[in-house]
C-alpha positions as CSV (number, residue, x, y, z in Angstrom):
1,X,-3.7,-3.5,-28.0
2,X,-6.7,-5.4,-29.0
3,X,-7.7,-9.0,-28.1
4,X,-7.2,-10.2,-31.9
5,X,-3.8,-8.7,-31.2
6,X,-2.9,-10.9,-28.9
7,X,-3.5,-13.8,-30.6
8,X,-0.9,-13.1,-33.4
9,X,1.3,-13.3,-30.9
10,X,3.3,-15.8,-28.9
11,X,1.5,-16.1,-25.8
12,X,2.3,-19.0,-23.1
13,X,-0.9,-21.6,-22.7
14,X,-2.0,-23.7,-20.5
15,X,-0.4,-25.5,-17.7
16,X,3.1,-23.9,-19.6
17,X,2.3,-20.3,-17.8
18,X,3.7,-22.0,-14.7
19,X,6.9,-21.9,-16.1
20,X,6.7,-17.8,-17.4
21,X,5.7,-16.8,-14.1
22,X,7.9,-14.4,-12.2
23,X,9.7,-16.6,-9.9
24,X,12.2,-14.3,-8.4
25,X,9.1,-12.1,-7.4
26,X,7.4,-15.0,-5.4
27,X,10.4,-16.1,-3.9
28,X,11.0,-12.3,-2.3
29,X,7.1,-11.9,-1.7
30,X,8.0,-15.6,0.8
31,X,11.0,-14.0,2.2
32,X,9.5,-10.7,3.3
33,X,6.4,-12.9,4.6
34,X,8.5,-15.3,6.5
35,X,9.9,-12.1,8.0
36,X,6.7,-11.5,9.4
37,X,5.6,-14.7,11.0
38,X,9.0,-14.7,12.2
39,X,8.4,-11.5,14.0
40,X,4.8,-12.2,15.1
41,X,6.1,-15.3,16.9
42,X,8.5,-13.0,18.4
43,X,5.6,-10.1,19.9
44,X,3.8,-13.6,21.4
45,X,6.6,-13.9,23.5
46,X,7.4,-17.4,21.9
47,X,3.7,-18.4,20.2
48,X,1.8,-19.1,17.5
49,X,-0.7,-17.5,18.5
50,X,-2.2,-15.1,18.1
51,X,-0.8,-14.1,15.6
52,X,1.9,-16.1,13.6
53,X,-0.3,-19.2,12.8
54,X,-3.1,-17.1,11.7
55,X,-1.1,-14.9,9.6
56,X,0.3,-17.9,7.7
57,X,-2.9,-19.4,6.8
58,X,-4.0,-15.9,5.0
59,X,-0.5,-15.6,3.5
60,X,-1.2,-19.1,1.8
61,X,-4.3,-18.5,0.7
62,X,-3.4,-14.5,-0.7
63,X,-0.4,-16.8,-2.7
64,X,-3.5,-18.9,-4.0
65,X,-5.4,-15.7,-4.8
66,X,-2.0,-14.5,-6.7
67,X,-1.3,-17.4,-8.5
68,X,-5.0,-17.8,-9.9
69,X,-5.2,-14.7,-11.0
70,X,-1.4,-14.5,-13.1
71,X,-3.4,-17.7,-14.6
72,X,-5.8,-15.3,-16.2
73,X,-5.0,-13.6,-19.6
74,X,-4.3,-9.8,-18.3
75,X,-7.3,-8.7,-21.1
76,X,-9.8,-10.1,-19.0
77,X,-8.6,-8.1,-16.0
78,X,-8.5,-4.8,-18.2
79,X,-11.8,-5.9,-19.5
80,X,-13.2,-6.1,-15.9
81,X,-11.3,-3.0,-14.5
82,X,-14.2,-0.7,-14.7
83,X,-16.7,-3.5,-13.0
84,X,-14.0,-3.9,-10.0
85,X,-14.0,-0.5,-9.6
86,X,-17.5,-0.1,-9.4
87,X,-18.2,-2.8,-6.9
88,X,-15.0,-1.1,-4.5
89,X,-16.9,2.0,-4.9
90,X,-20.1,0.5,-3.7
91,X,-18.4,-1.5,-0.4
92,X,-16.9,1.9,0.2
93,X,-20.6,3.8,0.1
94,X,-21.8,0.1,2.2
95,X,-19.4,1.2,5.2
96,X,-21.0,4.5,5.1
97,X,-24.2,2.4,6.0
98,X,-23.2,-0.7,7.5
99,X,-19.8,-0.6,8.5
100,X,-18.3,-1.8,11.9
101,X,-16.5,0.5,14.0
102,X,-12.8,-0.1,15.5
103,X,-10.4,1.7,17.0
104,X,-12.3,5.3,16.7
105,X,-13.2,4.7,12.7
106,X,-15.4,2.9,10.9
107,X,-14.0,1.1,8.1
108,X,-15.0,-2.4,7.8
109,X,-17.7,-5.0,6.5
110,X,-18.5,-7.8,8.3
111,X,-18.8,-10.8,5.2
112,X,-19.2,-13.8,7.7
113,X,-15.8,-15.6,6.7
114,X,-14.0,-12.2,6.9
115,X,-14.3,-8.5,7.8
116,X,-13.1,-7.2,4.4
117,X,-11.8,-3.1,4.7
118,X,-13.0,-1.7,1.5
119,X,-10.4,0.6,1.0
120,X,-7.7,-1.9,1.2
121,X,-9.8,-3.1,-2.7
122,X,-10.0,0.1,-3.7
123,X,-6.0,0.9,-3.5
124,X,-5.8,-1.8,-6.7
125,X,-8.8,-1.8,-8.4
126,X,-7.9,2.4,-8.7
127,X,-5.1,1.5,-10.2
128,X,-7.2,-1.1,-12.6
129,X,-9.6,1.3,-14.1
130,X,-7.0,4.7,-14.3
131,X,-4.4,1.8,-16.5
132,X,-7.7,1.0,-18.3
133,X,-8.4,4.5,-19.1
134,X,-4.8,5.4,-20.3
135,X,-4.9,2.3,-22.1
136,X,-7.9,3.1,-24.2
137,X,-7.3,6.8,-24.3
138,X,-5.1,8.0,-27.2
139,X,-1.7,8.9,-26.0
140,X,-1.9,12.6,-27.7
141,X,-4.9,13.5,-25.5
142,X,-3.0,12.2,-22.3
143,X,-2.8,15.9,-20.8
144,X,-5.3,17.4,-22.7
145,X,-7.4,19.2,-19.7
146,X,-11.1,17.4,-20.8
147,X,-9.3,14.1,-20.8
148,X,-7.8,14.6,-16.8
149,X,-11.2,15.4,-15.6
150,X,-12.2,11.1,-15.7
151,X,-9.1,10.2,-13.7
152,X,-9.5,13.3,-11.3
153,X,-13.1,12.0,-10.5
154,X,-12.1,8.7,-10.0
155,X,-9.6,9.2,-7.6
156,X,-11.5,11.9,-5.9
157,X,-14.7,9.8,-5.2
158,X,-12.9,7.0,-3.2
159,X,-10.7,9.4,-1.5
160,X,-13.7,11.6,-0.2
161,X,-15.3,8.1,1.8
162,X,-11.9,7.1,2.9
163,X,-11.9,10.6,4.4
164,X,-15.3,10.3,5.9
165,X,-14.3,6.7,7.7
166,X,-11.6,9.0,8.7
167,X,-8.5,7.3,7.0
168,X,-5.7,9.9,6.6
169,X,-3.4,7.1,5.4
170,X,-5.5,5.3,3.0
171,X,-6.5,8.7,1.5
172,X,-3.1,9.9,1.1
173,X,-2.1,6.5,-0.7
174,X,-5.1,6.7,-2.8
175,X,-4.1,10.4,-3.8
176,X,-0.5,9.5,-4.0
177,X,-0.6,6.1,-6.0
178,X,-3.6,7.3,-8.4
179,X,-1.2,10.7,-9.1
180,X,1.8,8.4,-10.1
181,X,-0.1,6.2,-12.5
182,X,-1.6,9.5,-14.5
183,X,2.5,10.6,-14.5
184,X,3.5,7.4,-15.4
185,X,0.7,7.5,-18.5
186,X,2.3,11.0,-19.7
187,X,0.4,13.3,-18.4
188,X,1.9,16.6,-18.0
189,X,4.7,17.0,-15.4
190,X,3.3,20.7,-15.2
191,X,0.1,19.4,-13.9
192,X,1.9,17.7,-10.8
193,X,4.5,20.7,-10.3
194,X,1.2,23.0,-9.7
195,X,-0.5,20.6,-7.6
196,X,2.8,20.3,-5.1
197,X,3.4,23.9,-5.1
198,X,-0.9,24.7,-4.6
199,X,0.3,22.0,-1.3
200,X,2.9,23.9,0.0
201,X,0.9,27.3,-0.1
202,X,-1.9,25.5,1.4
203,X,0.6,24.1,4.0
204,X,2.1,27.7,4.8
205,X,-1.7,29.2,5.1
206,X,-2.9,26.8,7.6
207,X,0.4,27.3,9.6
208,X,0.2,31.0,9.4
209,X,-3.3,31.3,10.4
210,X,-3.1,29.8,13.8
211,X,-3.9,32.1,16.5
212,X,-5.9,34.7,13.8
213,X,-9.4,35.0,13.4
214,X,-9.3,32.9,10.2
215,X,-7.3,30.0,11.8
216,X,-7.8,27.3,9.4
217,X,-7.7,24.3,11.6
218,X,-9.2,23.5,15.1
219,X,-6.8,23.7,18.4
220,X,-6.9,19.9,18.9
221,X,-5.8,19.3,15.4
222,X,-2.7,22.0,15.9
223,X,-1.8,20.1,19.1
224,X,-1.3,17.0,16.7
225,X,0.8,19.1,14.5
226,X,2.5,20.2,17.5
227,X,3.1,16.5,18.7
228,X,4.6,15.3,15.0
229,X,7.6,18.2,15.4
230,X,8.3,17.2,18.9
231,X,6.9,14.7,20.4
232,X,8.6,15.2,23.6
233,X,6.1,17.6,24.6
234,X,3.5,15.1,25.5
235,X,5.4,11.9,25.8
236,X,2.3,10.6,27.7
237,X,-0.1,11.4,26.1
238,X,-0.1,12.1,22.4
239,X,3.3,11.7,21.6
240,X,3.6,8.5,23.6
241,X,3.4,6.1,20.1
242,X,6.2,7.7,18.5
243,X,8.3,8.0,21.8
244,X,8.2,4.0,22.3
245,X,9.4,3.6,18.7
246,X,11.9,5.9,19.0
247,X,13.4,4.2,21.9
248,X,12.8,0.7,20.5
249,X,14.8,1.7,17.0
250,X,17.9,3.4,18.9
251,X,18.2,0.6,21.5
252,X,18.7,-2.1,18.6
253,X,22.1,-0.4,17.6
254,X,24.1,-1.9,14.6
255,X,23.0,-5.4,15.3
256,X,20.5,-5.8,18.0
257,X,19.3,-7.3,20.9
258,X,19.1,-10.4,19.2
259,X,15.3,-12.8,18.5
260,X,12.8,-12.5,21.3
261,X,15.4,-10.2,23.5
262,X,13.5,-6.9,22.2
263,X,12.6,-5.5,25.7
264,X,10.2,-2.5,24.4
265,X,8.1,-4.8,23.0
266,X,8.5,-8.0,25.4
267,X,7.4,-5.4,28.1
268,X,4.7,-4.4,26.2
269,X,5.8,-0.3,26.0
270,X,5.5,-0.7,22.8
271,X,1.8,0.1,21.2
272,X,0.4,-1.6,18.0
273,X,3.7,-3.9,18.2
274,X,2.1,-6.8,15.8
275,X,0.1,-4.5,13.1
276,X,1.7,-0.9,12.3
277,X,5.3,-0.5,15.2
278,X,6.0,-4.2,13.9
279,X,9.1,-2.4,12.3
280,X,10.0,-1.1,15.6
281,X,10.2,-4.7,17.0
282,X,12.7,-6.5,13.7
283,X,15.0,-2.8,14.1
284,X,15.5,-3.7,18.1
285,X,16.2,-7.4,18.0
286,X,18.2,-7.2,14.6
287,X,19.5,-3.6,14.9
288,X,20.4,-1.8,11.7
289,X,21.2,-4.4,9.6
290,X,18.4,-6.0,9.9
291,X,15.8,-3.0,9.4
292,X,18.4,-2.5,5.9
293,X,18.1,-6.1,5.1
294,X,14.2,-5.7,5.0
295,X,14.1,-2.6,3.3
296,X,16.5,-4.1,0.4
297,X,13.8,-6.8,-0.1
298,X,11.2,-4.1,0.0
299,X,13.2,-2.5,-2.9
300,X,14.2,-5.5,-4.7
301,X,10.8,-6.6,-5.3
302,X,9.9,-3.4,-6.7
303,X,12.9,-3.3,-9.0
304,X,11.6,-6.5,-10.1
305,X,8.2,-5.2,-11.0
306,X,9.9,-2.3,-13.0
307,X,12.2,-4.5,-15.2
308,X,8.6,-6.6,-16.0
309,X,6.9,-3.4,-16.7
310,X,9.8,-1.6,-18.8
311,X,10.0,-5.2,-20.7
312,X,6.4,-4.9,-21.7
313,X,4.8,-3.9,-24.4
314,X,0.8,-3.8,-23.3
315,X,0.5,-0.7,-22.1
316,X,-2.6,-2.2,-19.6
317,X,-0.1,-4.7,-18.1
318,X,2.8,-2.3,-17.8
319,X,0.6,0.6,-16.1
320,X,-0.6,-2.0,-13.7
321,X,2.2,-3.1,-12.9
322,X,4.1,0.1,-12.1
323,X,1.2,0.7,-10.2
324,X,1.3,-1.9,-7.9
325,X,4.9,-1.7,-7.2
326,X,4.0,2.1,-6.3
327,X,1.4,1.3,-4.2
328,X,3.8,-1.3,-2.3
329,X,6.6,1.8,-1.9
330,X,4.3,3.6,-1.0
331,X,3.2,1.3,2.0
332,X,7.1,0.5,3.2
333,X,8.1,4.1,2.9
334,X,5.2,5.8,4.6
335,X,5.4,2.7,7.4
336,X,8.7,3.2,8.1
337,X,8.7,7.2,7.5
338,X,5.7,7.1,10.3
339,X,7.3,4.6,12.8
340,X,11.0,7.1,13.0
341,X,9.2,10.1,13.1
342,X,9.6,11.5,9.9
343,X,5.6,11.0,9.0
344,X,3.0,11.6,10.7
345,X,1.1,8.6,12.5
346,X,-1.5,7.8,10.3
347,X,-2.2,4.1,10.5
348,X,-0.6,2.2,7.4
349,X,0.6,-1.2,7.5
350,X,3.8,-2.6,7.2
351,X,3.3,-4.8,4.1
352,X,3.3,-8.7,4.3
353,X,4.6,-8.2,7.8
354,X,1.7,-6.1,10.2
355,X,-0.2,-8.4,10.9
356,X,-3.5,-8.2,9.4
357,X,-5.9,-10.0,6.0
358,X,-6.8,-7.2,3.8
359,X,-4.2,-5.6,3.1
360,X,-2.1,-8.5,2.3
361,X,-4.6,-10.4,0.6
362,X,-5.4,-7.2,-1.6
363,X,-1.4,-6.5,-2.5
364,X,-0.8,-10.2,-3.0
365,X,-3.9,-9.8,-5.8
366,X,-2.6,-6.9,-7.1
367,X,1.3,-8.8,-7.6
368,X,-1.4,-11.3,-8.9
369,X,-2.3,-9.1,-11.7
370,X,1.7,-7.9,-12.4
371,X,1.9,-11.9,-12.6
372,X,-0.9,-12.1,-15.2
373,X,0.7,-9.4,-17.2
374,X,4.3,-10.7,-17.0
375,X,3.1,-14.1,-18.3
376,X,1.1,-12.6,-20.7
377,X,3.2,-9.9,-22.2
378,X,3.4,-10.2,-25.8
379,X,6.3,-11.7,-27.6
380,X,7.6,-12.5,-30.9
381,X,7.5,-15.5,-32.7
C-alpha cells in the first residue's frame, strides 16, 4: 500500500492517536514487568538493589521508547526498515572488532550511557526489512526460488556473527523468527517441511557418527549432549544449572513456598537466579499456579498482537506485527523450555522479567512498532 494510499483513508492524527493505541497490550506489557521487579526484589533478599530499582528505570524509559515510536506513521518505519537493518548489521561486524567480552563470549558495545548487545537490535530490525521485502514483493513470486534467495541472505548474514560471538540462542531465534515471517508471507509450506526433515537427518548423522572415524562433532561438545539427556551424570559440574532448577521448580508444588521463602535461590544454589533461572525463582515461591499465571500473560499478549495483525489490512504493519509476537513466544518458550530441561541451556532471557536493558528495551521497541501499526491501520470512512 502506497503513502498516497494512506491518505484516502481514515487515519487517527495528532494527539487523537493516544486514544487508538492498544491499551489492553500496555496494560499486560506492565503486568508481566511488575512481575519482574517483583521477583528481583525477591533474589535481593528484600532490596532494591541491585536489581529491582534499576530494572524499573529501563522499563520506563523502553515504555517511552514504545510509546514514541506507535506515535510514528508505520510507513516511515517500513521506509527505514532496510537503513535499521543495515546499521544492526554493522554493530554486529563492530563486536567482531570492538566488542567487550563477558561471561566466555563477546557480544557487546560499550556506548558510554549503555553497553548495547547488537543482536538483541537485530532480532527486530530482521523482522523490519524481511516484512519490508514481502511487502514490496508481489505476492505471486512469494515462493518463487529467485525471490527466497534475499530473505535467505538476510537472515543468514546476522546469524553467521551471532554464531561467531558464540550465541547458540540468539542464532536459533534469528533462524526461527526470520523462518516464521517468510511462512507467514506465503511462502511455500514445502520449503519449511524440507528444511525440518534436512534437520532431522542432520540430527541422526551427527548422533550416529560418534565414536567413527568421521565423528561429526568434538568429544567436549558430545559431553554437552550427553549432559542435556541426563543431567544427573554430572550434577557438579556440567549438569549442575539444570539440576538447581529442577529442584527449585519441584519444591514450589501447587502453590509455593510463598514471596521471599524460595530457599534455592535465598541460599544462592541457584545460578543466574536474576537474568535467565529467574523462572525458577516465581515457580518455587508461587508453585504452579503462579508459573501458569505468567505464562497466560505471556500468551495473552500475543493473542493480542494476532487479533491487531489479523484486523489489518497493511500488509507491512500486519507482518511486523506477527513478527514481534513470534519473536516474544519465542523468548518465553525457549526460556522456560531451557530452565525444565526440555531445551538445551543456551542463554535466552526471560522477557520483561530477567533482568537485563537490551533485550527489553529492543522487544518493548518492537511492541512499539505493533503500536505504530495498530494506530495506523487503515480504516474506512
Amino acid at each position: 500500500m502506497s503513502y498516497l494510499e494512506y491518505n484516502v483513508k481514515l487515519v487517527p492524527t495528532g494527539l487523537s492517536k493516544i486514544l487508538y493505541l492498544n491499551w489492553p497490550l500496555v496494560v499486560l506489557l506492565c503486568t508481566v514487568a511488575s512481575v519482574g521487579f517483583m521477583m528481583l526484589y525477591s533474589v535481593a533478599g528484600g532490596s532494591m538493589y541491585p536489581w529491582a530499582e534499576p530494572q524499573m528505570e529501563r522499563f520506563a524509559f523502553g515504555l517511552t521508547v514504545m510509546f514514541v515510536i506507535g506515535m510514528v506513521p508505520i510507513w516511515f518505519w517500513r521506509n527505514v526498515a532496510g537503513l535499521a537493518y543495515g546499521v544492526s548489521l554493522v554493530l554486529l561486524l563492530g563486536v567482531e572488532f570492538f566488542g567487550e567480552t563477558g561471561m566466555g563470549a563477546q557480544r557487546w558495545i560499550d556506548l558510554g550511557i549503555i553497553r548495547l548487545q547488537p543482536s538483541e537490535l537485530m532480532k527486530i530490525t530482521l523482522v523490519m526489512v524481511l516484512a519490508a521485502y514481502y511487502d514490496w514483493l508481489d505476492t505471486s513470486k512469494t515462493s518463487r526460488p529467485v525471490w527466497l534467495v534475499v530473505p535467505l541472505l538476510l537472515i543468514a548474514l546476522p546469524t553467521y556473527l551471532v554464531l561467531r560471538q558464540p550465541d547458540l540462542g540468539t542464532a536459533l531465534l534469528l533462524v526461527t523468527g526470520g523462518g516464521v515471517v517468510m511462512f507467514l508471507a506465503g511462502v511455500s509450506w514445502w520449503y519449511f517441511m524440507a528444511v525440518i526433515g534436512a534437520g532431522v537427518g542432520l540430527v541422526s548423522a551427527v548422533l550416529s557418527s560418534r565414536g567413527t572415524d568421521w565423528q561429526l562433532l568434538k568429544d567436549y561438545q558430545y559431553r554437552r549432549i550427553d549432559t542435556f539427556l541426563d543431567p544427573a551424570n554430572d550434577p557438579l559440574g556440567a549438569g549442575y544449572h539444570i539440576t538447581q532448577s529442577k529442584i527449585a521448580l519441584g519444591s514450589g508444588g501447587w502453590t509455593g513456598r510463598g514471596f521471599m521463602q524460595g530457599t534455592q535461590s535465598r541460599l544462592n544454589f541457584l545460578p543466574e537466579k536474576h537474568t535467565d533461572f529467574i523462572f525458577t525463582t516465581l515457580a518455587e515461591e508461587f508453585g504452579f499456579v503462579g508459573a501458569v499465571s505468567l505464562l497466560s500473560l505471556y500468551v495473552t499478549i500475543v493473542i493480542f498482537c494476532a487479533v491487531s495483525a489479523f484486523r489489518n489490512r497493511d500488509r507491512f504493519g500486519s507482518l511486523v506485527t506477527l513478527g514481534v509476537a513470534t519473536t516474544f513466544f519465542l523468548f518465553f518458550a525457549i526460556n522456560m523450555a531451557m530452565v525444565m530441561g526440555l531445551a538445551p541451556v543456551v542463554g535466552v532471557p526471560l522477557p520483561l522479567v530477567s533482568y537485563g536493558g537490551s533485550a527489553m528495551l529492543v522487544l518493548l521497541a518492537g511492541f512499539g512498532l505493533a503500536q505504530s501499526a495498530h494506530v495506523h491501520r487503515p480504516r474506512g470512512r
